[in-house]
matplotlib code that plots the C-alpha trace (Angstrom):
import matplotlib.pyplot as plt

x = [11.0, 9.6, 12.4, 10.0, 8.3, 4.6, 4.1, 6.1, 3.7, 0.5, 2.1, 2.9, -0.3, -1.8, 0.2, -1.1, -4.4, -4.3, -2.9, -5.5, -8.2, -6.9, -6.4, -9.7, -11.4, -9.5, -10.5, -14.3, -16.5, -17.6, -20.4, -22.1, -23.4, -22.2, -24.9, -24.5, -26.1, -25.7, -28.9, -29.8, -28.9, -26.4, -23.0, -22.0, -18.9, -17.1, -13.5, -13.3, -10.0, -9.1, -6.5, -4.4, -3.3, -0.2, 2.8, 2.5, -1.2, -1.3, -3.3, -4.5, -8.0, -9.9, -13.0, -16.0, -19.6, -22.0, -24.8, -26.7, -23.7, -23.1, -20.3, -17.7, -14.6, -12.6, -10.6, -8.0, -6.9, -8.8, -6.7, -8.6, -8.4, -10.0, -12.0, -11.4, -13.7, -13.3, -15.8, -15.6, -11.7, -12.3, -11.5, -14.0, -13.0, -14.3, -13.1, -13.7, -13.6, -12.2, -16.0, -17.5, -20.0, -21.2, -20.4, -22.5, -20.7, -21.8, -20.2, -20.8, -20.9, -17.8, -17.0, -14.2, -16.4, -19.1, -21.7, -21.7, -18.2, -16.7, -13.9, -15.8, -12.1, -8.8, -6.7, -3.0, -1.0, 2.2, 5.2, 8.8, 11.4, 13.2, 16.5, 14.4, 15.5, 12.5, 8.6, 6.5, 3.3, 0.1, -2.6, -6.0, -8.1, -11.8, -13.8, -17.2, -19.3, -22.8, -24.0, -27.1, -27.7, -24.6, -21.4, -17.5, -15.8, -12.3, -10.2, -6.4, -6.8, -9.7, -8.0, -5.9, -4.1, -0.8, 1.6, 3.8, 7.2, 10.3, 7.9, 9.7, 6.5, 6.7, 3.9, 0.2, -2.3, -5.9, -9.4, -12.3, -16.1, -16.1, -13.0, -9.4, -6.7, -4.0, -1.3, -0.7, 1.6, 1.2, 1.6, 3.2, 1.5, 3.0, 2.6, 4.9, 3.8, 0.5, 0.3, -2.6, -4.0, -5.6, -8.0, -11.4, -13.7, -16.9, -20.7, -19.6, -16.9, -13.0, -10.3, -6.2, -3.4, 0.0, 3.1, 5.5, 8.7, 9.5, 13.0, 12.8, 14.5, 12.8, 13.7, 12.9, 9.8, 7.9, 5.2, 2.7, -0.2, -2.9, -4.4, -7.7, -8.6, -12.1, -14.7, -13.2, -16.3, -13.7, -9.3, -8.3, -4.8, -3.2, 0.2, 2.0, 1.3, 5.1, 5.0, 3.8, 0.8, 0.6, -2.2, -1.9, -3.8, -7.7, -7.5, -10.7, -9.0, -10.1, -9.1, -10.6, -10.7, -11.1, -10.3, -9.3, -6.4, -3.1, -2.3, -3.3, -5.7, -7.4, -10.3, -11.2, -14.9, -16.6, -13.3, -13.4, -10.3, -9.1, -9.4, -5.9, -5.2, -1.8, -0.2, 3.4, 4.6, 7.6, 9.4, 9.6, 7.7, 6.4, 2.5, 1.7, 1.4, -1.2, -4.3, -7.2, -10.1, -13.0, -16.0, -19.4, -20.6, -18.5, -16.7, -17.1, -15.5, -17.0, -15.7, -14.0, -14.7, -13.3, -12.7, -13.2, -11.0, -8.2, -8.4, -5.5, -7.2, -4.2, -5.6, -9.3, -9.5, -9.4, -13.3, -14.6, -17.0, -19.7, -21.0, -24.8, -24.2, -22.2, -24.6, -25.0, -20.8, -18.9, -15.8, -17.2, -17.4, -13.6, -12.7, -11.9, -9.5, -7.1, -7.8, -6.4, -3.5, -4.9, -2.6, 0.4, -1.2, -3.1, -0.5, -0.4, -3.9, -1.5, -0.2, -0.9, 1.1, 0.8, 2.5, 5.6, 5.6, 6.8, 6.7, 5.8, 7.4, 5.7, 8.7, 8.7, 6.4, 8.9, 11.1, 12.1, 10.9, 7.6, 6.5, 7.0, 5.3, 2.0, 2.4, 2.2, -0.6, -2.4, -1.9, -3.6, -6.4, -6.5, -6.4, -9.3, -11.4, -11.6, -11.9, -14.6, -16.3, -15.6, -13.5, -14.9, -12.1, -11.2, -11.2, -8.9, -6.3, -6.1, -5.2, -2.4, -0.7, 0.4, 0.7, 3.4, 5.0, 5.5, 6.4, 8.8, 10.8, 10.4, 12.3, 15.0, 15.8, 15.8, 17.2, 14.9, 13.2, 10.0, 7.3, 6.1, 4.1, 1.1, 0.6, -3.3, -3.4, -4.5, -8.1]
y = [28.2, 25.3, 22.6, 20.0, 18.9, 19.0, 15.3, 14.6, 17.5, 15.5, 12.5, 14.1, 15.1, 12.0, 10.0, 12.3, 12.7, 8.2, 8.4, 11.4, 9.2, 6.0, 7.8, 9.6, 5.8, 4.3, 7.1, 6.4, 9.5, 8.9, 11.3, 11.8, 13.7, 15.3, 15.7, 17.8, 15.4, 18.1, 19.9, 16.9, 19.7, 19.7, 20.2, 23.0, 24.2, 21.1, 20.6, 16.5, 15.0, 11.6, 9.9, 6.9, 4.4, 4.0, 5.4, 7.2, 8.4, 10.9, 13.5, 12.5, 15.0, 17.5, 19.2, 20.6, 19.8, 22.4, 24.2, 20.9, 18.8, 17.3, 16.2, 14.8, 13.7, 11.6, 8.3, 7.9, 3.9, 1.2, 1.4, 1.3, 5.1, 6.8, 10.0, 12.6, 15.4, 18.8, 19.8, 22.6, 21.9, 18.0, 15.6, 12.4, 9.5, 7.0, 4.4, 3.7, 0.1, -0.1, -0.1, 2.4, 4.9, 6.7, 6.9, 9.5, 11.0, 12.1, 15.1, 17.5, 20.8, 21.2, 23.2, 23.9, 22.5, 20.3, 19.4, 15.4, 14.7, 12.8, 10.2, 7.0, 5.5, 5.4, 2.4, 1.1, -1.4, -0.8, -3.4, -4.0, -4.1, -7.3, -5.7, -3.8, -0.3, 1.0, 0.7, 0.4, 1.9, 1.5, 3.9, 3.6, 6.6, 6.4, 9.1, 9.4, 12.1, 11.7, 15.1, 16.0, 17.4, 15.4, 18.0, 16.9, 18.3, 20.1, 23.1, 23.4, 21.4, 18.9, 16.3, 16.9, 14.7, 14.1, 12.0, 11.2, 13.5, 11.6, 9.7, 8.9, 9.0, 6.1, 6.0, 7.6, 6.1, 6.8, 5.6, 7.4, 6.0, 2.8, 4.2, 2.7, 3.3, 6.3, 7.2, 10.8, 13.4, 14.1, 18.0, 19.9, 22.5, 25.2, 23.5, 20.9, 16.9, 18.0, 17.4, 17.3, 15.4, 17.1, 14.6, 15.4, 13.9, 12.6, 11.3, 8.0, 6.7, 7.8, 5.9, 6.9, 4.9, 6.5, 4.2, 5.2, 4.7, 5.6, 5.8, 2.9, 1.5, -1.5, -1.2, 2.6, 1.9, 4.8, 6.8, 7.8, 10.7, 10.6, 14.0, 13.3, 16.3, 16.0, 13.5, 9.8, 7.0, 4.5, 4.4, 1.0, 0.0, -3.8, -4.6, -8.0, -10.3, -10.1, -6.1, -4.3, -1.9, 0.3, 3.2, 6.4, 8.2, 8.8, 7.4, 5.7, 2.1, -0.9, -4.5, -6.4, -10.4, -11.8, -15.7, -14.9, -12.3, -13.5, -10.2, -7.2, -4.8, -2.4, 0.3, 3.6, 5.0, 8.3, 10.0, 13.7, 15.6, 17.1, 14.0, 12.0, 9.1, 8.4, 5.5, 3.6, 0.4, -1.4, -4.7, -5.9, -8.2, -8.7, -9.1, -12.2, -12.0, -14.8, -15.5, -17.5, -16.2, -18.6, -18.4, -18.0, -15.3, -12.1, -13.0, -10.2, -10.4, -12.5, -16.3, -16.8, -19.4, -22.6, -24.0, -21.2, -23.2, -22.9, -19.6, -17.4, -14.1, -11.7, -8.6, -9.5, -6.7, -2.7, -2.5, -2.1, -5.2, -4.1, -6.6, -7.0, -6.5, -3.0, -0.8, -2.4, -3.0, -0.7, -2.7, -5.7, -2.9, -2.8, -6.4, -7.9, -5.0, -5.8, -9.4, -9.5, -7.3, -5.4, -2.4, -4.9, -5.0, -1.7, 0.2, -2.7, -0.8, 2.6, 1.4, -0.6, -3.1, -2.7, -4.1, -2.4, -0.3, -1.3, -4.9, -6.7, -10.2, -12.8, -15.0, -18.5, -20.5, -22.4, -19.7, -17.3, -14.2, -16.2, -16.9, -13.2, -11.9, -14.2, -12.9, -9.3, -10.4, -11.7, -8.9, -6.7, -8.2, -8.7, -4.7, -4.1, -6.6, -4.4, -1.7, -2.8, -4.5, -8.2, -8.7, -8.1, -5.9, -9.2, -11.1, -8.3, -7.8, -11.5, -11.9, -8.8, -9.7, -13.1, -11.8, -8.8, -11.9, -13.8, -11.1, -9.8, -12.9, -13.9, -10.7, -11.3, -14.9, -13.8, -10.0, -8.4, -5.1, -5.1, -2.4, 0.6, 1.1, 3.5, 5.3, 7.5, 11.1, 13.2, 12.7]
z = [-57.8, -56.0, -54.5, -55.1, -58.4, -58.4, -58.7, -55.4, -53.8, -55.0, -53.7, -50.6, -50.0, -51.0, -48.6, -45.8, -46.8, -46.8, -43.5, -42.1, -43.2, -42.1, -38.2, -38.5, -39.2, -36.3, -33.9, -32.3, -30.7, -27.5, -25.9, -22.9, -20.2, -17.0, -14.5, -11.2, -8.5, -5.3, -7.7, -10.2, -13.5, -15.9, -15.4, -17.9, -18.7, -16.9, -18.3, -19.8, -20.3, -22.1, -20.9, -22.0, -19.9, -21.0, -21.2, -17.3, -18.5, -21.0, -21.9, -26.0, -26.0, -24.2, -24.4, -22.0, -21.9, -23.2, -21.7, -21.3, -19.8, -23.1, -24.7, -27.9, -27.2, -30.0, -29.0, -31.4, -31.0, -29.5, -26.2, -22.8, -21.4, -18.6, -19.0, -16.8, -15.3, -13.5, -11.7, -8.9, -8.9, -7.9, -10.2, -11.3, -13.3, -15.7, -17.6, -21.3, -22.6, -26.7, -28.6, -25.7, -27.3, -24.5, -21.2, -18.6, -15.3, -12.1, -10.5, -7.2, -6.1, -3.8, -1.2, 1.7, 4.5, 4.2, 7.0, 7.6, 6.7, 9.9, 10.6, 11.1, 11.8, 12.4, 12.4, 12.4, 12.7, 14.6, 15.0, 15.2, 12.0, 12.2, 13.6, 16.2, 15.5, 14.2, 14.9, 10.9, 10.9, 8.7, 9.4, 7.5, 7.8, 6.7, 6.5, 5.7, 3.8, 4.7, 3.2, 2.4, -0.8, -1.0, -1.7, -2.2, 0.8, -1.3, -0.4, -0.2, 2.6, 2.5, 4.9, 7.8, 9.8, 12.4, 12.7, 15.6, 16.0, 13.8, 11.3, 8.2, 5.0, 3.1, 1.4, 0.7, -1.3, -1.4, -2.5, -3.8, -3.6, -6.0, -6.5, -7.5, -5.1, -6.2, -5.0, -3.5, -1.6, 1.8, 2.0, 5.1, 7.2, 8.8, 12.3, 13.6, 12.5, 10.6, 7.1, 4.6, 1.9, -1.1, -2.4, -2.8, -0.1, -2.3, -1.0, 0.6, 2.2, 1.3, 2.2, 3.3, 4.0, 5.1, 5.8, 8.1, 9.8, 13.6, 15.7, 17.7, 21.8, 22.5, 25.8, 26.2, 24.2, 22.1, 23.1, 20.9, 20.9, 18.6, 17.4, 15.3, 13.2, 13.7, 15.9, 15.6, 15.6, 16.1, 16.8, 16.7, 17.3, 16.6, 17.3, 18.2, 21.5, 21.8, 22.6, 25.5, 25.9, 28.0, 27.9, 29.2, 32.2, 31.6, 28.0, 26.7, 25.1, 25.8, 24.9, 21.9, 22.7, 19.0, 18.4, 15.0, 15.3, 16.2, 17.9, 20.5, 19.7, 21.7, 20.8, 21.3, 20.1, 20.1, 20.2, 20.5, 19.0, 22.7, 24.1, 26.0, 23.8, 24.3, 24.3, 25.2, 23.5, 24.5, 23.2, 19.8, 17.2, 13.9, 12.7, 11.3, 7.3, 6.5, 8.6, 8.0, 10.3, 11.2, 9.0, 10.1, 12.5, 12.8, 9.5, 7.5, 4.2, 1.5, 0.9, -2.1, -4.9, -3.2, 0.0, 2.7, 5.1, 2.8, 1.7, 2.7, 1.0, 0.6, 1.5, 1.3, -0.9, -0.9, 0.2, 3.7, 4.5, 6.6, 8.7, 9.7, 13.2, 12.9, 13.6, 17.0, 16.9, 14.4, 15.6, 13.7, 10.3, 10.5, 11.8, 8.7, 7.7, 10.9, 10.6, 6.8, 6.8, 4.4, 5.0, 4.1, 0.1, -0.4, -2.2, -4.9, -5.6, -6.4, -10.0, -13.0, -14.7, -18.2, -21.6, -22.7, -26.2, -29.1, -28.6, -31.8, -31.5, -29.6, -27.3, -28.2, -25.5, -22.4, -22.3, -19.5, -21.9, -23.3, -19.7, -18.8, -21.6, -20.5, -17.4, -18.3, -20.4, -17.5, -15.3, -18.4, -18.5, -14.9, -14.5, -17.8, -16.0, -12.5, -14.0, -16.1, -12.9, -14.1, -11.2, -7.6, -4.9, -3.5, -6.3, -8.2, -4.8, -4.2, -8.3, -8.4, -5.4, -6.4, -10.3, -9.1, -6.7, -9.2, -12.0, -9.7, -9.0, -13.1, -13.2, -10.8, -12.2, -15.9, -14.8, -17.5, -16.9, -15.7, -17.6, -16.6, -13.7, -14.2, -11.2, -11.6, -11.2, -7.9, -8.0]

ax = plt.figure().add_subplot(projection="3d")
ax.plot(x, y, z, "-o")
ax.set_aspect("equal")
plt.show()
């Protein structure tokens, strides 16, 4: 005998039938293609993932492109997600703006080593804590894949790197080709200081940032040894006027004279991996935070909307400006990334700042909570913007940095919790 009378059943059903055909109305299909471009052919039997960016990214649908690179995927809610794709154990992303129909991605054959792949540079910024004790580090690694057919350069250990004995990690991020900055692990090796990064290296130019901490005598100073992995185009090194350089025997640096940086920095070019590179510093300082290089020749990062005398430019953005004289300088491709700082505001790239679930009252307007919930709107539509390419790099750094100030002090003063931060995927 049935618990339930038949006319509950039918209204059961009815009820989820209303609610199955409400979802299924909601939900859009988006198709597309996934082409191969190491041999220009479809990319069959790729794995495609829709994720929501919400919520620490979460996996709502999957599917995999047919025998012609094809494929359906269903998008439940109007939400802005970010499609996924496998390919040859690299992953390639995508993102999907509410009302997109189709979208078409572009994937490569991948291998362990690929021929072109180089280090066009390495550069950090070293300087002092305030108390002294400790030297902080930002090192910027860009490597370039030049391949041709062009090939993704992934294994179980794709990029390799050292750092000096003692370093305390705190931090990795890194940047795909007309890519969004993620952050990542830095993985151990077997041999002392050497670590990897497993992030696909793609046609074009990758980037990596590592922060890191170092045991620190002012007096007794710190001597450091470089150890590129591979042929170096360029090692740069900045550090404040304050502290003392002092190279080490038969090592190839020499002194940059640049009107525009408040600091020392020396270079280093065609740098072969067994070549002496060490280096001592001794004393203590701090880099400046805010500098306003001279515009006009040498000046390689675009002006913003404004007064270019007055403009600060936080970061300058996560891309690399290349100037029109670096192929006859490559100092001048990576002058604008000391000038800026940027390694002081690349890891705001890492996550997104989105609205909190579940919210479904609007706070009244001049209050604490209504001025934090424009904010969060703001920095929402900042992040859909860049990512639908509204909002130039420099443009979208120079907008988040003084949002997340000014969110995080809203926060302090008010002591309410500030929402999720979405933090991508390994790429």
């Amino acid at each position: 005998m049935s618990l339930f009378p038949a006319s509950l059943k039918s209204l059961a059903l009815s009820a989820f039938a209303a609610a199955l055909l409400s979802s299924l109305a909601a939900a859009e299909t988006v198709t597309g293609t996934v082409i191969n471009k190491t041999n220009n052919k479809p990319a069959a039997g790729d794995d495609i993932v829709l994720l929501q960016l919400a919520q620490g990214m979460q996996e709502i649908s999957r599917t995999k492109t047919d025998s012609r690179g094809h494929f359906s995927i269903q998008v439940p809610d109007q939400g802005l997600h970010l499609l996924r794709v496998t390919h040859d154990k690299a992953n390639y992303f995508k993102p999907v703006q509410p009302g997109t129909q189709s979208v078409d991605m572009e994937v490569y054959t991948a291998a362990a080593q690929v021929e072109g792949v180089t280090l066009d540079a390495d550069v950090m910024r070293i300087e002092t804590e305030a108390s002294g004790s400790a030297l902080h580090v930002v090192e910027h690694f860009f490597v370039k894949n030049a391949s041709s057919p062009e090939k993704t350069q992934m294994s179980d250990h794709p990029f390799e790197l050292y750092l000096p004995a003692g370093a305390t990690v705190q931090g990795l991020v890194a940047k795909a080709p007309a890519g969004n900055a993620v952050q990542q692990a830095l993985v151990p090796e077997n041999e002392p200081n050497k670590y990897t990064i497993i992030f696909p290296l793609r046609p074009g130019e990758t980037e990596f940032q590592v922060s890191y901490k170092l045991p620190y005598a002012a007096d007794k100073g710190f001597e450091f040894q470089p150890r590129p992995t591979m042929p170096t185009d360029t090692i740069a090194l900045m550090m404040p006027k304050s502290m003392t350089f002092k190279p080490g025997q038969s090592t190839p640096y020499s002194a940059i004279t640049d009107e525009d940086i408040n600091a020392q920095t020396y270079v280093a070019r065609n740098v072969q991996p067994s070549q002496p590179l060490s280096f001592t510093l001794t004393g203590t300082g701090q880099l400046p935070r805010d500098t306003t290089p001279a515009q006009g020749a040498g000046a390689t990062a675009p002006a913003a909307s404004g007064d270019p005398n007055t403009d600060t430019r936080p970061g300058g953005g996560l891309g690399v400006p290349v100037d029109k004289d670096a192929e006859r300088d490559p100092w001048t491709k990576y002058r604008w990334w000391i000038i800026s700082g940027l390694g002081l505001v690349f890891a705001a790239a890492a996550g997104f700042m989105l609205k909190g679930p579940g919210n479904t009252t609007t706070p009244a307007p001049g209050t604490p909570q209504g001025a934090l919930q424009v904010l969060r709107d703001e920095m929402f539509a900042v992040e859909t913007d860049r990512l639908s390419g509204k909002l130039t790099d420099p443009e979208y750094a120079e907008l988040k940095a003084a949002y997340d100030t000014v969110l995080k002090r809203a926060l302090t003063r008010t002591g309410t919790s500030a929402d999720p931060v979405l933090t991508n995927p390994t790429e």
